[in-house]
C-alpha positions as CSV (number, residue, x, y, z in Angstrom):
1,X,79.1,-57.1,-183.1
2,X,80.3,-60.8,-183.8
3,X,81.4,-62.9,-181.5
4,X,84.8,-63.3,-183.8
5,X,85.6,-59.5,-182.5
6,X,86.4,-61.1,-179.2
7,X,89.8,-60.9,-177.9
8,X,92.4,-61.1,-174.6
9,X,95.3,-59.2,-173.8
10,X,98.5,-61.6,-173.1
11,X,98.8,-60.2,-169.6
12,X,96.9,-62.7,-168.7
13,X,99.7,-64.9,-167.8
14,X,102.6,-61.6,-168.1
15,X,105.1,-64.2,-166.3
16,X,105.2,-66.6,-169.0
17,X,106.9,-66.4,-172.1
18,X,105.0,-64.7,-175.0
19,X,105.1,-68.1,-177.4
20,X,103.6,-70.7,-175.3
21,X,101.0,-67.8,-174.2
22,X,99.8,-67.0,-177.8
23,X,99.4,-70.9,-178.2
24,X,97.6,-71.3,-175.4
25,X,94.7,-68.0,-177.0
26,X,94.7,-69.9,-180.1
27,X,93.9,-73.1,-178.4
28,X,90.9,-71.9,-176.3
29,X,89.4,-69.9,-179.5
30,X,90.4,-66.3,-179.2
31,X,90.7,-64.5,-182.6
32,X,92.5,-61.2,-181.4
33,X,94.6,-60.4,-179.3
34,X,96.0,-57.6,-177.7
35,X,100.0,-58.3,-176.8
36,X,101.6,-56.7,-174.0
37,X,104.7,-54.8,-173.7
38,X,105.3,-53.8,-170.7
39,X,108.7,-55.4,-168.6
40,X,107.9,-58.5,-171.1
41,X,106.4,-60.2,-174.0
42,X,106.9,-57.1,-176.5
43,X,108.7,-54.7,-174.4
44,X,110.9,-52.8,-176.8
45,X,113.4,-52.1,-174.0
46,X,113.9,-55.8,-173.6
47,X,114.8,-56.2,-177.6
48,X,112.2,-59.2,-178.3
49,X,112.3,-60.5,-181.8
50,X,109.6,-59.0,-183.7
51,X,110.6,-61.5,-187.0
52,X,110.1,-64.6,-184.8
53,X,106.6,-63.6,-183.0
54,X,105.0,-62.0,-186.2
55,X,105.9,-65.6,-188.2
56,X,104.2,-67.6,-185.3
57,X,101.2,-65.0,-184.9
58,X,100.7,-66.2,-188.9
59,X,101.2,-69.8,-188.3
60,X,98.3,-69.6,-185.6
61,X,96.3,-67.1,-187.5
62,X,95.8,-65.3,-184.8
63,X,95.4,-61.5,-185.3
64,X,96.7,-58.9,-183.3
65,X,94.0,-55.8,-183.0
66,X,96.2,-54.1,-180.1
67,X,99.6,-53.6,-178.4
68,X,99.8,-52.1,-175.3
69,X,102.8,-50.0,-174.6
70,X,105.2,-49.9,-171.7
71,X,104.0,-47.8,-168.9
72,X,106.1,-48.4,-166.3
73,X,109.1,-45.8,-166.3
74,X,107.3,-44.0,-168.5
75,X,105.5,-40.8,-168.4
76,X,104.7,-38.8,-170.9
77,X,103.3,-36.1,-168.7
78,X,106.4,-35.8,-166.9
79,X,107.5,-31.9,-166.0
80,X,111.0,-33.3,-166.8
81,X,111.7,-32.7,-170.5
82,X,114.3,-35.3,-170.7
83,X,112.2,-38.2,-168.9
84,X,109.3,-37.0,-171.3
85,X,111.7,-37.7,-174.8
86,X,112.7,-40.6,-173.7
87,X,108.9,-42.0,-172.6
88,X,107.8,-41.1,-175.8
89,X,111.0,-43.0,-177.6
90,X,110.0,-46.1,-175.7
91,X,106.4,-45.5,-177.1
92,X,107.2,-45.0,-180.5
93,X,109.3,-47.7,-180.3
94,X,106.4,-50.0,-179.4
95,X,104.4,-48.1,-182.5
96,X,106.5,-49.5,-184.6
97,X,106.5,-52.9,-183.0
98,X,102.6,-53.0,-183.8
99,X,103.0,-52.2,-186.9
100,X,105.6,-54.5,-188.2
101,X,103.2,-57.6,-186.6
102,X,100.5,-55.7,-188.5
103,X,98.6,-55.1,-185.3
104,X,96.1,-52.2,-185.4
105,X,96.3,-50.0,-182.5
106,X,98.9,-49.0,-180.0
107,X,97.5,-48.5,-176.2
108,X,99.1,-45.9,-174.3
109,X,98.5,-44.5,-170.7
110,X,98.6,-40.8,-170.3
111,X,100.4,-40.5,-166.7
112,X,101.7,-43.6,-164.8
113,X,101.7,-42.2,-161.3
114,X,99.3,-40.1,-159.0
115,X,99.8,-36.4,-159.3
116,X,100.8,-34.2,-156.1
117,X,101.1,-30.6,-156.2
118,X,98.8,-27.8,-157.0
119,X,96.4,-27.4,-159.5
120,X,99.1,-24.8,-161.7
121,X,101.4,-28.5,-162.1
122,X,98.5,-30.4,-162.6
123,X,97.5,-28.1,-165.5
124,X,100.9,-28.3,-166.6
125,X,101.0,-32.1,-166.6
126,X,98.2,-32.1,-168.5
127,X,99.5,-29.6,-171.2
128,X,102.2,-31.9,-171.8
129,X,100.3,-34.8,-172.1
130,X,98.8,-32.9,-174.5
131,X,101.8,-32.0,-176.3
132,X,102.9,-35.8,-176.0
133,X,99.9,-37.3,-177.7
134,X,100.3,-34.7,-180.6
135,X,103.4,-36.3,-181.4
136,X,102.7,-39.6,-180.8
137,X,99.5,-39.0,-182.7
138,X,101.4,-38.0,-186.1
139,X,103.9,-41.0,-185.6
140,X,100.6,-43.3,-185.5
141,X,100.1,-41.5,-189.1
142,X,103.3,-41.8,-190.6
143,X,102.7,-45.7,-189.6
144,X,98.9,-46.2,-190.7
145,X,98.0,-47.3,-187.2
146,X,96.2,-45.9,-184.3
147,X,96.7,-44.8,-181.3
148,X,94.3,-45.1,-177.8
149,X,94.9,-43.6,-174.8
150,X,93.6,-45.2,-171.7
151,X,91.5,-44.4,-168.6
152,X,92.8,-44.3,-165.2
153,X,92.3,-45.0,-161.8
154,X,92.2,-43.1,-159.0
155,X,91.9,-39.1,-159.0
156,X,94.1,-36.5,-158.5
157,X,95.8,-38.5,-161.7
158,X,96.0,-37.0,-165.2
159,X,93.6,-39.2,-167.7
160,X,91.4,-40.9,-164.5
161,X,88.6,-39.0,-165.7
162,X,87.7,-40.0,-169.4
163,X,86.1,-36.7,-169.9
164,X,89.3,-35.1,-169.8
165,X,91.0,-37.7,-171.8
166,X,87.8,-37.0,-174.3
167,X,88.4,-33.4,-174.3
168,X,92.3,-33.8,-175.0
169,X,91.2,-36.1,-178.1
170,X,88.8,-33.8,-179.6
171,X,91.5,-30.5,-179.2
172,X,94.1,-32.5,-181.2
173,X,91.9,-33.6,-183.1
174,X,93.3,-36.2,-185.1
175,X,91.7,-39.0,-187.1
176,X,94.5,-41.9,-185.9
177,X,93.9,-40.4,-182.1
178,X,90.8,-42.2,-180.0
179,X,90.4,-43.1,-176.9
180,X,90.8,-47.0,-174.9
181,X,87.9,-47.3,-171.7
182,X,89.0,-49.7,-169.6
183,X,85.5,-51.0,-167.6
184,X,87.4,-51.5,-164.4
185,X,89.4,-48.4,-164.0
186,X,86.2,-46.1,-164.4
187,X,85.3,-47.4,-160.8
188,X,88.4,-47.8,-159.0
189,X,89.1,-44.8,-156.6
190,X,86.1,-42.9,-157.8
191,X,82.3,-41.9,-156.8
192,X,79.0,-41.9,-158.4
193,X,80.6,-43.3,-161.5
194,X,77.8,-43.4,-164.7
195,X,79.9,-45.7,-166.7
196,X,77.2,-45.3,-169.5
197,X,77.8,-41.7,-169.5
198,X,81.3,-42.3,-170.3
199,X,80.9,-44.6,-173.2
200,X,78.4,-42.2,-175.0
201,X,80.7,-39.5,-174.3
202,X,83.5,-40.9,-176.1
203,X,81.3,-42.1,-179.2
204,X,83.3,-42.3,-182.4
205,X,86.5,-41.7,-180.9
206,X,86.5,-44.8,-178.4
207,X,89.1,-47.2,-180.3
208,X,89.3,-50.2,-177.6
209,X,88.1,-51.6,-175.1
210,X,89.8,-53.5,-171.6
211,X,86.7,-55.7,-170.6
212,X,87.0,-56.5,-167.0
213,X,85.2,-56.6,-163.6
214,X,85.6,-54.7,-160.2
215,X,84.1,-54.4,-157.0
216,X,85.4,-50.4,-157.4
217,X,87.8,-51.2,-154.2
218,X,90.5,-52.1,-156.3
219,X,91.8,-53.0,-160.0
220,X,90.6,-56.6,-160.1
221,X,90.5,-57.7,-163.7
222,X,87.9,-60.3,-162.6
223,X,85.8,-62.3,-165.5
224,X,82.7,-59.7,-166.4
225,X,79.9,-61.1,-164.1
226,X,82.0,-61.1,-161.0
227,X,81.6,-57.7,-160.3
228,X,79.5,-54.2,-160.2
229,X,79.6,-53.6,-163.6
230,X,76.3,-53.5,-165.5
231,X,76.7,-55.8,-168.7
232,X,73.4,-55.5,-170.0
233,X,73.8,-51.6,-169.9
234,X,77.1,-51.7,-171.0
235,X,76.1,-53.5,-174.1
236,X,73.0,-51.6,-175.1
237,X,75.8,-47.9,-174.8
238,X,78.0,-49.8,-177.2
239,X,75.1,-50.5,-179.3
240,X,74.1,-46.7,-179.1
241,X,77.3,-45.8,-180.3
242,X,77.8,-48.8,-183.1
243,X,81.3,-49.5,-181.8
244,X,82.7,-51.7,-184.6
245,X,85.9,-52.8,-182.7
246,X,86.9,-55.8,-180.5
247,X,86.1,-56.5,-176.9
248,X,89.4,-57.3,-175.9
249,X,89.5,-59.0,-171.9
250,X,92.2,-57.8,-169.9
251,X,91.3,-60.5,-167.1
252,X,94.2,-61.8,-164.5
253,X,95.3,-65.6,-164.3
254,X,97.6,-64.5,-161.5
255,X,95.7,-65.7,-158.1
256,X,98.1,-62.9,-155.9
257,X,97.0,-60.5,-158.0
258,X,92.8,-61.5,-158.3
259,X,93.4,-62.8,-155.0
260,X,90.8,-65.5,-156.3
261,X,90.8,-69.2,-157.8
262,X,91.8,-68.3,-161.5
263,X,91.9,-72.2,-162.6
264,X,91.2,-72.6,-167.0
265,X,91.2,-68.7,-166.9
266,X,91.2,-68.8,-170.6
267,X,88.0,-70.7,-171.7
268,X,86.3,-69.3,-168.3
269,X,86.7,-65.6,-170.0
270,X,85.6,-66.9,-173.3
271,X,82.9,-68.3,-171.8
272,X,81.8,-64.9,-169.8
273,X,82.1,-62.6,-173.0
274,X,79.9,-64.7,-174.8
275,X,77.3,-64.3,-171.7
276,X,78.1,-60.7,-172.3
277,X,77.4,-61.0,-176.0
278,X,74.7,-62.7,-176.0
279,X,73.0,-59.3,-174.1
280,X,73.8,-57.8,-177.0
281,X,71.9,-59.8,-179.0
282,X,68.9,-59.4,-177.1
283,X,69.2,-56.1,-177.7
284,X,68.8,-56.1,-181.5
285,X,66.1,-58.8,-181.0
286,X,63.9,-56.1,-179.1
287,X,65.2,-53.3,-181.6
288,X,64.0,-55.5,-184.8
């Protein structure tokens, strides 16, 4: 795992306009990125201009390895068959957006909300998140990209537990279909999380990653370090599995939301994953 297969998710600074952000990635070092499209940036239901940001992206060489698609509004779990076709419209529209910026994978979460009810519409939510991801899983075909779906937070949610999300991937069974574990959210809301458990369990099908720290009470998106999170162990699962793809750092530069100083967010999270990488380096030292 190089350190050039290190990334950062524009939400970073979501208020700002997508341009001067992507300068700003280039300029402290970032390779990849992952763009954001969700109310702004590369929302596809605020018509951004796709010509414009792919010709910048090649003046800065920057590479995009991930989009991640609108979520809020959107539900492709929904019991509602109309407000389902019309989540996964927005979605697909987002598929393409990747692919014409010749990003490589398209983030999606499976349900937006918390689920009430009984366990018969929980199941049913869950069949047609099922159903959802087969289409959207095909589309990712017809495109040549991927698609990764993301763990939640919380629990009575469909996807907060990546063992389900696992088990959906492996029914459908399809080779563009992986999964996106997002460090932070496999604390939030939950109990005796074994966070190496879930990377093992996802193995070959774990596409992305959304590197960030938590203190489990809420979604922090701190700098990895600031947290719970074991980095060393995290490192030596990723290792066990040979994940070949990019640590991408969904981090906050939004004070309200970190409710911390976020000053020079930018080289401050460059600076933390290469902390991080260097335990992975260690690693292969004691391995050779």
């Amino acid at each position: 795992m190089r350190i050039s297969r290190v990334g950062i998710s524009t939400w970073v600074y979501f208020w700002r306009p997508l341009t001067e952000v992507l300068k700003d990635i280039v300029e402290a070092t970032y390779p990849y990125v992952e763009i954001w499209a969700d109310k702004t940036h590369l929302d596809p239901r605020i018509s951004p201009d796709l010509s414009a940001v792919k010709d910048l992206l090649n003046s800065l060489h920057l590479k995009v390895h991930s989009l991640h698609a609108p979520f809020s509004g959107v539900n492709i779990a929904s019991l509602d068959e109309e407000e389902r076709k019309n989540s996964l419209e927005h979605i697909k529209k987002s598929m393409e957006s990747c692919s014409e910026i010749e990003g490589e994978i398209v983030i999606i979460h499976p349900f937006s909300t918390e689920t009430s009810g009984d366990d018969q519409s929980y199941l049913r939510a869950k069949n047609k998140t099922e159903d959802s991801l087969c289409t959207l899983a095909t589309f990712a075909e017809k495109l040549g990209i991927k698609l990764a779906v993301e763990n939640m937070t919380g629990k009575r949610r469909v996807g907060s537990d990546i063992s389900e999300l696992i088990e959906l991937v492996t029914k459908i069974n399809n080779p563009c279909l992986g999964l996106c574990l997002d460090t932070g959210h496999s604390f939030v809301g939950k109990e005796d999380v074994d966070l190496s458990k879930n990377v093992l369990e996802c193995g070959r099908n774990l596409f992305a990653l959304h590197i960030q720290d938590t203190d489990g009470k809420k979604d922090r998106h701190w700098l990895p370090g600031q947290g719970i999170i074991n980095w060393a162990q995290f490192m030596k699962d990723l290792v066990s599995i040979d994940y070949q793809g990019v640590l991408t750092l969904e981090i906050s530069g939004s004070p309200e939301f970190a409710e911390r100083n976020v000053d020079h967010i930018l080289p401050k999270a460059m600076e933390s994953i290469k902390n991080v990488l260097k335990l992975r380096e260690s690693i292969g030292r004691r391995r050779s």
